[in-house]
MARDO-855217 format. One record per atom (N, C-alpha, C, O): x, y, z. Coordinates in steps of 0.001 Angstrom, whole numbers, padded with zeros to 6 digits, always signed. Example, Ala and Ser with C-alpha at 12.3 -4.5 7.8 and 13.67 -1.06 7.14 Angstrom:
<nodes>
+013190-005690+007800+012300-004500+007800+013200-003300+007800+014236-003319+008465+012850-002250+007080+013670-001060+007140+012900+000030+007870+013409+001138+008039
</nodes>
This chain:
<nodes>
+079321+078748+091793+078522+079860+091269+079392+081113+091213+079869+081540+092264+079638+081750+090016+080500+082677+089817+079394+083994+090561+078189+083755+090627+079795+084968+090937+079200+086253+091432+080290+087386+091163+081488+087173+090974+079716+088514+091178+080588+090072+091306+079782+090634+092173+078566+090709+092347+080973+091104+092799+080875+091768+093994+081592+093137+094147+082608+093194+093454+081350+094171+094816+082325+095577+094928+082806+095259+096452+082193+094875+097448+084462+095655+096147+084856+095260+097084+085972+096361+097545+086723+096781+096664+086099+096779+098682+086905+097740+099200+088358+097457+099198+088578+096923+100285+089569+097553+098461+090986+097005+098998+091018+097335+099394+090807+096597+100356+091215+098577+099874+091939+099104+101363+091240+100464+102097+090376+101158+101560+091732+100657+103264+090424+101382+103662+090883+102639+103337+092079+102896+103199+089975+103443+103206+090315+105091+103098+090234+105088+101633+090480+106190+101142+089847+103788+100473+089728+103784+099019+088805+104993+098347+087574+104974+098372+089271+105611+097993+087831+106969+098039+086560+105692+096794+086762+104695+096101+085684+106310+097049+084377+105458+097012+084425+105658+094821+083907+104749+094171+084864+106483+094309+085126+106507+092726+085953+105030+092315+085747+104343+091314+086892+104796+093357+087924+103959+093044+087337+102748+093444+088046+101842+093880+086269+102647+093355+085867+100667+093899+085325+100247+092794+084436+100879+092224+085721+099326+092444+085756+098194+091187+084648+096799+091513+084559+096235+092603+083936+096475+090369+083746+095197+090769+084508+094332+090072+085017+094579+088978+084616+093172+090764+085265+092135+090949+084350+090757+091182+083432+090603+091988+085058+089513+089925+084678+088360+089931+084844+087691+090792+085597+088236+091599+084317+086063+091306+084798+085157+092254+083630+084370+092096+082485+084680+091767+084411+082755+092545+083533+081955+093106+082568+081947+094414+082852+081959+095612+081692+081930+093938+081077+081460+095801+080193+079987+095905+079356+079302+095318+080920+080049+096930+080589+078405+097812+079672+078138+098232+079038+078815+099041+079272+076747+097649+077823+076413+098288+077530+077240+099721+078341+077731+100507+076355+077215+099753+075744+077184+101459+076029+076322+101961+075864+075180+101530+076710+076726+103375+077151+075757+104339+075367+075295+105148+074323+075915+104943+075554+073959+106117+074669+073978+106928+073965+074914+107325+074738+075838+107579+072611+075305+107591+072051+076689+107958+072295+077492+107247+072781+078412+107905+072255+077762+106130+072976+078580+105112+071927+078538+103538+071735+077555+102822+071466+079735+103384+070925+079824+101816+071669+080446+100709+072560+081198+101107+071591+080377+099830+072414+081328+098739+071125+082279+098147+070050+081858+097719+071386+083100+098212+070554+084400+097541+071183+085163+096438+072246+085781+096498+070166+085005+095135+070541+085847+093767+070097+086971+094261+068906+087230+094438+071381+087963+094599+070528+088917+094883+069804+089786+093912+069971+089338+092777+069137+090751+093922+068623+091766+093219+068425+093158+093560+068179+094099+092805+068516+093147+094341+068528+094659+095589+069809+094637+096637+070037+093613+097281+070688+095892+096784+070584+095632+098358+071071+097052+098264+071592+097658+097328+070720+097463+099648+071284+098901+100632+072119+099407+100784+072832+098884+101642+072728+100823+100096+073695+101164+100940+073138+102315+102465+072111+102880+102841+074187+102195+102797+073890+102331+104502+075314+103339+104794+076336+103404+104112+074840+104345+106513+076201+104775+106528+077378+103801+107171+078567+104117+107205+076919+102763+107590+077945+101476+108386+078815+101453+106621+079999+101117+106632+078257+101760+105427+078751+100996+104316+080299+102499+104418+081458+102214+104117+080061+103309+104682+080919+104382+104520+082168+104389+105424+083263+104822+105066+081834+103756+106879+081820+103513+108090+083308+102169+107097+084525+102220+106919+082459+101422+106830+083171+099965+106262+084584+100543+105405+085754+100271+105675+084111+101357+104379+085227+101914+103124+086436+102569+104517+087515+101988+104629+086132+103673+105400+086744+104482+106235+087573+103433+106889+088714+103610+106462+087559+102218+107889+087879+101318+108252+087433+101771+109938+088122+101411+110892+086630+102306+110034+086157+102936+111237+084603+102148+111624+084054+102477+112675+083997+101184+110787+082916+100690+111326+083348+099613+112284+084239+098831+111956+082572+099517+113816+082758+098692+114952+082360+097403+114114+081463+097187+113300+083926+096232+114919+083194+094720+114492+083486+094467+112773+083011+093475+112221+084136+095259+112179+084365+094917+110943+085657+094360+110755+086497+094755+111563+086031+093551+109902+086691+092714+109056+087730+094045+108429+087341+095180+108154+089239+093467+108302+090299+094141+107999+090218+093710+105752+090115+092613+105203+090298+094761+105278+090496+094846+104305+091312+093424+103390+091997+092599+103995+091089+093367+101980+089703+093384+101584+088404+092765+101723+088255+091546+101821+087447+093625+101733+086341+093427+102013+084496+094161+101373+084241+095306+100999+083568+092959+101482+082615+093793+100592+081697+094567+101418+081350+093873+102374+081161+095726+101438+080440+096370+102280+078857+095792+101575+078701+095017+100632+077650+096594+102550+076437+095601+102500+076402+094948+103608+077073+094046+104111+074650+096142+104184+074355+095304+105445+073455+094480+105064+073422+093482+105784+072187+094486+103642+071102+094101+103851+070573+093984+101953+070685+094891+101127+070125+092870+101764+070033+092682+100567+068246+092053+100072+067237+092009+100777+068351+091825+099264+066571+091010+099016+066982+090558+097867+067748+091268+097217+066619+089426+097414+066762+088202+095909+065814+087095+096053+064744+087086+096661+066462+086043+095306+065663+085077+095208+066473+083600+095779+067563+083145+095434+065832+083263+096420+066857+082029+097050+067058+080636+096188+066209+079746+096139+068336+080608+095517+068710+079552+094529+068946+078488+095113+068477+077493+094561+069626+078298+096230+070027+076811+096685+070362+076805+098338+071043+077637+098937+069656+075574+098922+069885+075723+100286+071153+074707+101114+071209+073632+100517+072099+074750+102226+072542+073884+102582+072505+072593+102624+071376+072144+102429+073401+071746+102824+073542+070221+102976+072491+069414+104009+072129+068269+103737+072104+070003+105029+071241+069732+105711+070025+070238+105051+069351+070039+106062+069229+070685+104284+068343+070618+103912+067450+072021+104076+066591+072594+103406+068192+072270+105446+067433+073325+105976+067503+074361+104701+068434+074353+103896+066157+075430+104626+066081+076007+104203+065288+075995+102688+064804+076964+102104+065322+074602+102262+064859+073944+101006+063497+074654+100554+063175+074999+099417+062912+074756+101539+061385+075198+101152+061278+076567+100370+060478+076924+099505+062578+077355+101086+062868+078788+100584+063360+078617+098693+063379+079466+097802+063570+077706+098685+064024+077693+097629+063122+078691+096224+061946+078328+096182+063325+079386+095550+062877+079611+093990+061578+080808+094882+060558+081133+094274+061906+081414+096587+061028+082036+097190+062360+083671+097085+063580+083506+097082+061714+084988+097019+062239+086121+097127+062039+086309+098796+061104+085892+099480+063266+087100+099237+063567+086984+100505+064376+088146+100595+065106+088548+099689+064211+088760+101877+064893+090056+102655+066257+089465+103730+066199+088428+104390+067374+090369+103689+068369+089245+104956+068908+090803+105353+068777+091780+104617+069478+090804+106549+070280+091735+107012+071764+090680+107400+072099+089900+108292+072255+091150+106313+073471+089886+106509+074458+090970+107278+075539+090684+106763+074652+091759+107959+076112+092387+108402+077090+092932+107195+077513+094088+107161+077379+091951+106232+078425+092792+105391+078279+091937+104200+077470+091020+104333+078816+092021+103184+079053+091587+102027+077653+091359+100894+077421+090513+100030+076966+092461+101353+075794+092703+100813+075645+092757+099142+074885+092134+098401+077143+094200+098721+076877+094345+097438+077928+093479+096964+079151+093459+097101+076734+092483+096122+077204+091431+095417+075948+090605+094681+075202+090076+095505+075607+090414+093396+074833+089605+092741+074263+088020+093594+073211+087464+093278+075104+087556+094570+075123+086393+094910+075314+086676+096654+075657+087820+096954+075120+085755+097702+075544+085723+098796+074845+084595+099513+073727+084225+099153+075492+084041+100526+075399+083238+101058+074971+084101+102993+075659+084853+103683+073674+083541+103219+072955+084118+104310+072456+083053+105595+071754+082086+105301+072765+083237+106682+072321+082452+107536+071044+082033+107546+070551+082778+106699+070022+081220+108004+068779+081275+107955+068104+081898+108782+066873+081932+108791+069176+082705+109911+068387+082669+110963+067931+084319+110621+066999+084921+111154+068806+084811+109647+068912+086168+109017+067840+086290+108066+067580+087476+107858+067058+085413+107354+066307+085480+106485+064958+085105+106502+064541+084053+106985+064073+086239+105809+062316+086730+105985+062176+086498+104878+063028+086890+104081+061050+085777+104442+060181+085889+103240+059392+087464+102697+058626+088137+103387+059754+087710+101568+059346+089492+101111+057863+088905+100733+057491+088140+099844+057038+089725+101998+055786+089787+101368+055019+090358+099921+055243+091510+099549+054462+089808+099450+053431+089589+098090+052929+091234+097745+052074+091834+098397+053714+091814+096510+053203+093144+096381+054431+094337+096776+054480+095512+096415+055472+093493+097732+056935+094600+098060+057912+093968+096438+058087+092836+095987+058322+095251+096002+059305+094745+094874+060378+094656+095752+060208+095029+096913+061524+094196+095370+062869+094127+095384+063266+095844+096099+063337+096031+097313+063447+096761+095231+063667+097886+095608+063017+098668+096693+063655+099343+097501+061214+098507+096677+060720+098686+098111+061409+098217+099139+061687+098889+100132+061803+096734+098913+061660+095722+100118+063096+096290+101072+063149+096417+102295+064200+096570+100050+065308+096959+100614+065109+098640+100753+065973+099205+101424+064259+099304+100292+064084+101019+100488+063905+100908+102299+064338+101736+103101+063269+099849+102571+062803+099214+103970+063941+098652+104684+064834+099191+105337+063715+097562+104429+065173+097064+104944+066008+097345+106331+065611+097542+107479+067047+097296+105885+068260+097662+107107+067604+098746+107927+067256+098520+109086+067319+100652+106989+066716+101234+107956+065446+100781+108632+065116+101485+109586+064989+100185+108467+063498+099785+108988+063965+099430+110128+063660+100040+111153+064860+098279+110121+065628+097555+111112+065564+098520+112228+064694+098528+113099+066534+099312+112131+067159+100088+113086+066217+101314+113643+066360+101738+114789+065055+101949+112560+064167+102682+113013+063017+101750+114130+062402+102137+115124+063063+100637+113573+061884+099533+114783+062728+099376+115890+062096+099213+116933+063638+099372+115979+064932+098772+117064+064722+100483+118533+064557+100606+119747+064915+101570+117063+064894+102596+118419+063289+103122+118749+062751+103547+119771+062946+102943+117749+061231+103502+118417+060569+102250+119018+059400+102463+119338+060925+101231+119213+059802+100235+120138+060740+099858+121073+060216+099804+122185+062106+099528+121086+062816+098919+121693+063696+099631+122667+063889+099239+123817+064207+100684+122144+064635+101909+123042+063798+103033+123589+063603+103248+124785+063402+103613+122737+062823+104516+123487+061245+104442+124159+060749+105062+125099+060695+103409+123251+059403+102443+123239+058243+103753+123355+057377+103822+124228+058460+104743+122266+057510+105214+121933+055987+105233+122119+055842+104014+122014+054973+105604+122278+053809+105600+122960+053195+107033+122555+053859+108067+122467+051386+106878+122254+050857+107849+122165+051021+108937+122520+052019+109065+123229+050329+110033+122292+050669+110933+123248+051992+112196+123234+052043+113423+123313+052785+111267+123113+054230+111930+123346+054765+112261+122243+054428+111884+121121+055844+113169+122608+056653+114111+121282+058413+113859+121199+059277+113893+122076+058476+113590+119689+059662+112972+119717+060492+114060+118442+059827+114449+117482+061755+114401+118571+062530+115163+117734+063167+114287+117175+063773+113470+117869+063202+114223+115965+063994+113190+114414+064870+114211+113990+064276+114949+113204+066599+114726+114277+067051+115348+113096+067637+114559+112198+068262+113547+112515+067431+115086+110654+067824+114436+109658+066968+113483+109281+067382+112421+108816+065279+113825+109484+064089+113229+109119+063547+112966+108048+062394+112536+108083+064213+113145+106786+064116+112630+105669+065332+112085+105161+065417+111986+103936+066353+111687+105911+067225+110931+105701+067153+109113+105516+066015+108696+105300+068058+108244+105573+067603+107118+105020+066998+106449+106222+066008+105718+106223+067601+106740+107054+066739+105932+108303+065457+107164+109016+064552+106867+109796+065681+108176+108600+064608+109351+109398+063221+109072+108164+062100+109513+108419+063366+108676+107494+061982+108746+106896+061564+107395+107344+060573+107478+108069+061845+106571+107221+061147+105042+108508+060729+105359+109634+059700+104928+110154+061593+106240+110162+061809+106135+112203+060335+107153+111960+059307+106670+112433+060208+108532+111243+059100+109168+111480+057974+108381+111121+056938+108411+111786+058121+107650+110065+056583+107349+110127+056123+105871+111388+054963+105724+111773+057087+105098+111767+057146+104063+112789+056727+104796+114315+055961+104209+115079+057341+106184+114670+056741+106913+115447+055512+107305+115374+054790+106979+116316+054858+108182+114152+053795+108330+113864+052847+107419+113931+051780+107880+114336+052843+106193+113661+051848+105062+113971+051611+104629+115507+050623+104077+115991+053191+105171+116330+052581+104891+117444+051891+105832+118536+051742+105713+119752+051467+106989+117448+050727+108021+118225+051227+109005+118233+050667+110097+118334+052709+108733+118096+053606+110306+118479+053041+111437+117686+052030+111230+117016+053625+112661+117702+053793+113859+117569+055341+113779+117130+056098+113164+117882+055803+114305+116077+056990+114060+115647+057460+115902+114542+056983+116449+113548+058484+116174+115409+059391+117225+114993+060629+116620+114210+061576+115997+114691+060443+116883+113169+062320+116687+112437+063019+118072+111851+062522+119118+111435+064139+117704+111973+065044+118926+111892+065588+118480+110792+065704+117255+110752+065973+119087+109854+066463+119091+108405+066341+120526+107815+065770+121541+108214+067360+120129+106316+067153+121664+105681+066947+121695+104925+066737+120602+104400+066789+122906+104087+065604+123273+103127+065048+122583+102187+063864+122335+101957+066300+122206+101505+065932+121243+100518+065250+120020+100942+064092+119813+100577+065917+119149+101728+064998+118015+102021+063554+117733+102947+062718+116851+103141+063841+118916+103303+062402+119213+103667+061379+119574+102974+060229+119513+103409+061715+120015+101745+060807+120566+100607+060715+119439+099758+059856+119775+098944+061125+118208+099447+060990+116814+099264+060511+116127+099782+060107+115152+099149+060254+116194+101244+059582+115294+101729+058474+115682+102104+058425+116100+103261+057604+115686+101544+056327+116541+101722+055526+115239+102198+054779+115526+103134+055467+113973+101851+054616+113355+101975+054756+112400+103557+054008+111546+104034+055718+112839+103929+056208+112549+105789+055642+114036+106406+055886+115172+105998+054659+113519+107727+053706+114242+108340+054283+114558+109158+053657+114421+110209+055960+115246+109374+056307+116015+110377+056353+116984+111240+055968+116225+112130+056454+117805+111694+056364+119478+112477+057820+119978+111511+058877+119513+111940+057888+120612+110632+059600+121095+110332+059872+122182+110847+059197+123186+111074+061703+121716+111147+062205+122920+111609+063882+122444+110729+064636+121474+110648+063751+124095+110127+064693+124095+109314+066053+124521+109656+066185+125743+109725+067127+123795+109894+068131+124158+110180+069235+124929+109820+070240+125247+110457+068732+125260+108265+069037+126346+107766+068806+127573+108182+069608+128498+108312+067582+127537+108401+067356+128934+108635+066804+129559+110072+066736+130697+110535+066556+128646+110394+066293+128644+111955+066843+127978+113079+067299+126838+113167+066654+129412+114432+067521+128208+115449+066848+127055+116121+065707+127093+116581+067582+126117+116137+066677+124866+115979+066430+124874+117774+065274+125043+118165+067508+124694+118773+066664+125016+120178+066077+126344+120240+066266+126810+121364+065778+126717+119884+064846+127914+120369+063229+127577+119751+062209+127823+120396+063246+126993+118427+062483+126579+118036+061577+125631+118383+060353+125761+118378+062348+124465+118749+061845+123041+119462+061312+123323+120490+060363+122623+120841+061685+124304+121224+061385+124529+122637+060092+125644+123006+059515+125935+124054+059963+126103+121560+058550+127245+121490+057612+125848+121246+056749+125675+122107+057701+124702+120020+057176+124162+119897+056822+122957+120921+055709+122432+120914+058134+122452+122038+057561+121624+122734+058074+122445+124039+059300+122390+124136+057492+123133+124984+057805+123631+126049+057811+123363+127204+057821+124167+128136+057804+121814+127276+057546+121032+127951+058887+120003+128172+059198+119391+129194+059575+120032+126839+060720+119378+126285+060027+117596+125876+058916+117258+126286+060742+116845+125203+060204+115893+124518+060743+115050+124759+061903+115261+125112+060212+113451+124721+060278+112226+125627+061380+111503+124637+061954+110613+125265+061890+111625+123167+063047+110966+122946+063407+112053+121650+062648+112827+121067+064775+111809+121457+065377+112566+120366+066124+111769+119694+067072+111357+120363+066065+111220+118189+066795+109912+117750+068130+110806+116538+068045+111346+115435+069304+110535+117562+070384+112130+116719+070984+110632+115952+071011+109475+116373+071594+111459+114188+072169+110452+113513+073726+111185+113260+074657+111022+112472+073413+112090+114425+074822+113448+113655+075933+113225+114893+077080+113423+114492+075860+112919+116065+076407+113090+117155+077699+114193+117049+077633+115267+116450+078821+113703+117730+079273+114715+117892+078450+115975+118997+077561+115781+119825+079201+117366+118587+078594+118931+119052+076823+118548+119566+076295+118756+120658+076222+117922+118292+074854+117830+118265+074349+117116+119155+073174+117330+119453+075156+115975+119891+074410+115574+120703+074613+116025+121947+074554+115149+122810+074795+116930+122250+074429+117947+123671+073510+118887+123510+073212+119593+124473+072956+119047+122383+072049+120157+121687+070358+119338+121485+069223+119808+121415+070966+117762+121438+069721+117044+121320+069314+116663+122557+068110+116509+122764+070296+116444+123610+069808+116043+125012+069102+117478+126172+068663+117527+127321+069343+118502+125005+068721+119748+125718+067299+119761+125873+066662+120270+126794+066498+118612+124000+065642+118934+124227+064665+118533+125064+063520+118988+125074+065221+117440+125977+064444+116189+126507+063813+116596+127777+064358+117375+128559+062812+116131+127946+062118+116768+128831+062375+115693+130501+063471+115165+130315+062023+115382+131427+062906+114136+132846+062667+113028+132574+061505+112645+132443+063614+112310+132434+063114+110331+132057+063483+110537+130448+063895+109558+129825+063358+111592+129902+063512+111140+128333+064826+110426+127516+065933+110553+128039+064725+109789+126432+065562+109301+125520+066212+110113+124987+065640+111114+124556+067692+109958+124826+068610+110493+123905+069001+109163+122975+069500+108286+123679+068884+108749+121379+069168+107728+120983+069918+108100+119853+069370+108615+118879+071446+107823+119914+072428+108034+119037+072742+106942+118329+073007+105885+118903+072753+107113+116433+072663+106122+115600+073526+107299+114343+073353+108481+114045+074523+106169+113861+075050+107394+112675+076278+107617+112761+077213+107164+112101+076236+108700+114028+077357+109128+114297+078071+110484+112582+079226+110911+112582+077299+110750+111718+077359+111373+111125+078900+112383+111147+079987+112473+110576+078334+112822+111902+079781+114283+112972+081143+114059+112753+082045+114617+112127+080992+112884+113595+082678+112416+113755+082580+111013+113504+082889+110082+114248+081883+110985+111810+082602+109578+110858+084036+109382+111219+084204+108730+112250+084989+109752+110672+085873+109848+110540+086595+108930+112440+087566+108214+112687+085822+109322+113029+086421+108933+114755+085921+107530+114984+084831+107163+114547+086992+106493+115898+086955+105228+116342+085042+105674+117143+084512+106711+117542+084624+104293+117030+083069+103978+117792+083314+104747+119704+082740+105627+120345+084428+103830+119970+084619+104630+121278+084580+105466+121963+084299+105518+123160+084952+106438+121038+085467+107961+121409+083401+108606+121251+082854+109368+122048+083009+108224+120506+081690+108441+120419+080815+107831+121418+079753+108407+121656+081103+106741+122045+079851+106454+123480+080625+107363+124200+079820+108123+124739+081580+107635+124448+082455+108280+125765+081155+109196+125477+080074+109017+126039+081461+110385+124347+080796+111297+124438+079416+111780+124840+079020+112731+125514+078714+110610+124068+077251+110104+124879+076896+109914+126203+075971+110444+126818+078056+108771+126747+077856+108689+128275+078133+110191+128588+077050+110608+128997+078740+110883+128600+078683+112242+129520+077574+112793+129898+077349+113210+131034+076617+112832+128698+075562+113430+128872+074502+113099+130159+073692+113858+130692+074832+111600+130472+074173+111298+131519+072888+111236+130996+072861+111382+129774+071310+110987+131790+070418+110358+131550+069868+109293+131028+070357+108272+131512+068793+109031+129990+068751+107587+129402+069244+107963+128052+068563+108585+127236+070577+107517+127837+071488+107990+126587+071739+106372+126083+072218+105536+126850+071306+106033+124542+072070+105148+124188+072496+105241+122732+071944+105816+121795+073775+104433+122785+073993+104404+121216+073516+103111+120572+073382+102200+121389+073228+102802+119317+072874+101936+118897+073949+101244+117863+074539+101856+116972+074083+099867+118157+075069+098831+117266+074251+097899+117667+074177+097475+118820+073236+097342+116199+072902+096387+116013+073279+094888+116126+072724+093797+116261+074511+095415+115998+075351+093831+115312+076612+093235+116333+077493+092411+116087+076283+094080+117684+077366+093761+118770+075785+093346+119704+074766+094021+119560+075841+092521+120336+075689+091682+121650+074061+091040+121493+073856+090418+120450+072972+091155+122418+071755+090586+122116+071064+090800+121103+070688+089804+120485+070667+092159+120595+069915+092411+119237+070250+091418+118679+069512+090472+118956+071346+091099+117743+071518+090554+116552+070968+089539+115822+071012+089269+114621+070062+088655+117439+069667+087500+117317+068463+087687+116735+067838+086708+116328+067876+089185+116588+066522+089641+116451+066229+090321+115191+065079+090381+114756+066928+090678+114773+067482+091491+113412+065965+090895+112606+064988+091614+112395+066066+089443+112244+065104+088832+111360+063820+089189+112039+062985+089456+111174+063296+089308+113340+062347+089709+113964+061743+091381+113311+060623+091719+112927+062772+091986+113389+062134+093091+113402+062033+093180+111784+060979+093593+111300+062729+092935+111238+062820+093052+109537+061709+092826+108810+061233+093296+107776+061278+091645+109923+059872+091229+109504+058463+092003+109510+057573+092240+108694+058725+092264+110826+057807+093468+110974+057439+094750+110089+056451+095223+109527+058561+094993+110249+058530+096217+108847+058372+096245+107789+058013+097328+107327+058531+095226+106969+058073+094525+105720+056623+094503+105865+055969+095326+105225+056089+093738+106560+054599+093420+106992+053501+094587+106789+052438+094551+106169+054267+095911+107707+053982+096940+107408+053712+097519+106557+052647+098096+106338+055178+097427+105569+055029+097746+104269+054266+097773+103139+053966+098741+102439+053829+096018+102964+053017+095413+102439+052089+095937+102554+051432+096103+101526+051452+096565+104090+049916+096695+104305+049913+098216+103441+048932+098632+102825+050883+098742+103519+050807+100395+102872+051121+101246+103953+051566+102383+103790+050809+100504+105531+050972+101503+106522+052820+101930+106670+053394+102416+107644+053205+101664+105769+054826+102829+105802+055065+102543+104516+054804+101486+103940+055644+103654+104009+056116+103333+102936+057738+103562+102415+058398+103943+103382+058403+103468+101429+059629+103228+101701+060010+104690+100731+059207+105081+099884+061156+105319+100953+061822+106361+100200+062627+105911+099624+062952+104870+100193+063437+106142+098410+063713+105777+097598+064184+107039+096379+063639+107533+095392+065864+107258+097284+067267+108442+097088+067119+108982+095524+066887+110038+094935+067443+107374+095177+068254+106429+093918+068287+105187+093580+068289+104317+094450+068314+104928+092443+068582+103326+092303+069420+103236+091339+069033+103596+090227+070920+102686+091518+071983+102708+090762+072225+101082+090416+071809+100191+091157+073047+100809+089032+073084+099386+089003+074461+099330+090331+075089+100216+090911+074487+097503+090405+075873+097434+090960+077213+097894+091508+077867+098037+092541+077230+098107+089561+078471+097886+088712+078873+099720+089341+080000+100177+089536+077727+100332+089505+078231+101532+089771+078173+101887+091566+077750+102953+092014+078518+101128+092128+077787+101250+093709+078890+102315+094366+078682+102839+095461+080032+102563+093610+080933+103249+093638+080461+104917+093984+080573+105787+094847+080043+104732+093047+079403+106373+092549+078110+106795+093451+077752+107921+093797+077566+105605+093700+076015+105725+094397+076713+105777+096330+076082+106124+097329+077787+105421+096265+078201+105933+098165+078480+106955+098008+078087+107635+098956+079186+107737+096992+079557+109114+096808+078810+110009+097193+078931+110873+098061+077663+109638+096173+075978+110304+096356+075708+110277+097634+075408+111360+098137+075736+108902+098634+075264+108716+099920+076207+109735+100776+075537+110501+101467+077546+109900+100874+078289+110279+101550+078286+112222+101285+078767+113009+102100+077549+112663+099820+077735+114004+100192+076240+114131+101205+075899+115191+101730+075779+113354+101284+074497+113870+102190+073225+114763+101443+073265+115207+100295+072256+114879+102272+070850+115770+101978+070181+114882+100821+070229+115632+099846+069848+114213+100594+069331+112954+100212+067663+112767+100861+067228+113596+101660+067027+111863+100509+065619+111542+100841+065010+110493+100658+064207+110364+099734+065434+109069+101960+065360+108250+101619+066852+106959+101124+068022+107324+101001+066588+106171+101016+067634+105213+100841+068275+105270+099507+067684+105858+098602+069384+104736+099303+069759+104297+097674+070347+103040+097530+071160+102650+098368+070009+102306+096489+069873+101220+096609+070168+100457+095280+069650+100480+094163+071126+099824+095801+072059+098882+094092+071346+097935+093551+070936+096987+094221+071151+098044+092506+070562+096783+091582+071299+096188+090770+072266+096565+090107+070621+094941+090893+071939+093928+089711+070900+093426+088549+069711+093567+088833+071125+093015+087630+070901+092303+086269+069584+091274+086728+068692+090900+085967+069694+090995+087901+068752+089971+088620+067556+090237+088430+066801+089484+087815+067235+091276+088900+066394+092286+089029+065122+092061+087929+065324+091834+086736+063613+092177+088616+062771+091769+087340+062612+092709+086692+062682+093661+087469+062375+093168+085389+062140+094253+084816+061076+095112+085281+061106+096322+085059+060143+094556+085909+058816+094639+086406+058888+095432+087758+058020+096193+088187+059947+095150+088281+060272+095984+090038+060576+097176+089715+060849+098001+090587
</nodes>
């Protein structure tokens, strides 16, 4: 099965300069489906990937793409998977996402509930992932309580607020002007970082200080986010925004200093990973029902996924952006 794929030669490729590129791809191995894709995510791990600075990644060349949705054409030699066949499906495959075609573990792959298009399903997707991962799993959110989102209409802050919001919270996000004036339809507290100081602010508004803060900027910011926490609370670092550019390492160091319940989040290093399809599911489910709904940056073809990280990488955005291929029903 011939496929095109965008593929990074070398790292530090500025994101104008990525080409797609032809190739064969190989049946599905055992445990293994092939997916036409039609959707998939870019993400900041995808920026992370181009930089050569994402943890756990593969040395150049290589295709970035954590998380895709298609239609499943053909299943492994063992059989497994057969039923999926000619069924549309969500995967958080780790990497080699943007590409018309891919080959996905089974253990990675959810059936897209009845009524999510292609472009919803992945507007959801990866961030969903990682917004269910820190609001039930880390910080395990609960009525009642007040949680600070900066960069709350970003691609993963518009999931994480409304996944908080369902579980009762009270939810402050920090963002600026512009994307705050876009996201009108996320039921946040705003505080604008433009124009206001954001601890002085948070702290008129929660004076009590607040039970988790989910920072995507680290760096400077995350000593500014662990200010706001009130005893026992969450600091949950995802992003790393700040200091892209810096090895994963140098970024927990910084975290651990802070001391308290500080964590960073990497999906795709140690127990999570096994769960990925768990939670993916969930959020989809959600989706479907209407109770979250998905944002949605941009939708660029493929061929241009080049241009559409560019977009991702200058920032202030609302919501995900998300590559489409030829696959794609006219109808999504």
């Amino acid at each position: 099965m011939q496929i095109t794929e965008i593929r990074v030669p070398a790292f530090s490729t500025p994101p104008g300069a990525l080409r797609p590129a032809r190739r064969e791809l190989e049946p599905p191995a055992a445990g293994e489906v092939t997916i036409g894709v039609e959707a998939a995510g870019v993400s900041f791990d995808d920026m992370l990937m181009r930089r050569g600075t994402c943890p756990g990644q593969e040395g150049p060349p290589l295709v970035p793409g954590r998380d895709v949705v298609g239609v499943v054409t053909a299943a492994g030699a063992d059989g497994a998977g057969a039923d999926l066949v000619g069924r549309r499906v969500a995967a958080v495959v780790g990497a080699g996402g943007w590409a018309d075609g891919v080959n996905a573990p089974l253990g990675s792959v959810v059936p897209v509930p009845e009524g999510l298009s292609p472009v919803a399903a992945v507007g959801i997707g990866y961030a969903g992932v990682l917004a269910w991962y820190m609001v039930h799993r880390q910080a395990r959110v609960a009525a009642g309580q007040t949680v600070v989102v900066p960069g709350a209409p970003g691609w993963v802050g518009t999931v994480l607020v409304q996944l908080a919001e369902l579980a009762g919270a009270r939810v402050i996000g920090v963002s600026s002007t512009r994307q705050l004036a876009e996201a009108t339809r996320l039921r946040f507290e705003p505080v604008d970082h433009w124009v206001e100081d954001v601890p002085s602010r948070v702290a008129k508004l929660a004076p009590d200080g607040v039970h988790a803060v989910f920072d995507p900027i680290g760096g400077p910011n995350l000593a500014e986010s662990a200010g706001f926490l009130r005893e026992g609370g969450a600091l949950i670092s995802y992003g790393n925004w700040f200091t892209r550019d810096e090895p994963a390492a140098r970024h927990t160091t910084d975290l651990a200093a802070l001391g308290g319940r500080a964590v960073a989040v990497d999906l795709f290093q140690g127990q999570w990973r096994e769960e990925l399809a768990g939670m993916l599911g969930e959020v989809l489910t959600l989706a479907a029902a209407r109770r979250i709904e998905p944002y949605i940056a941009a939708a660029r073809p493929l061929t241009e996924a080049g241009g559409a990280l560019a977009e991702f990488e200058q920032g202030g955005l609302v919501g995900r952006v998300v590559l489409t291929t030829e696959r794609l029903p006219s109808a999504a």
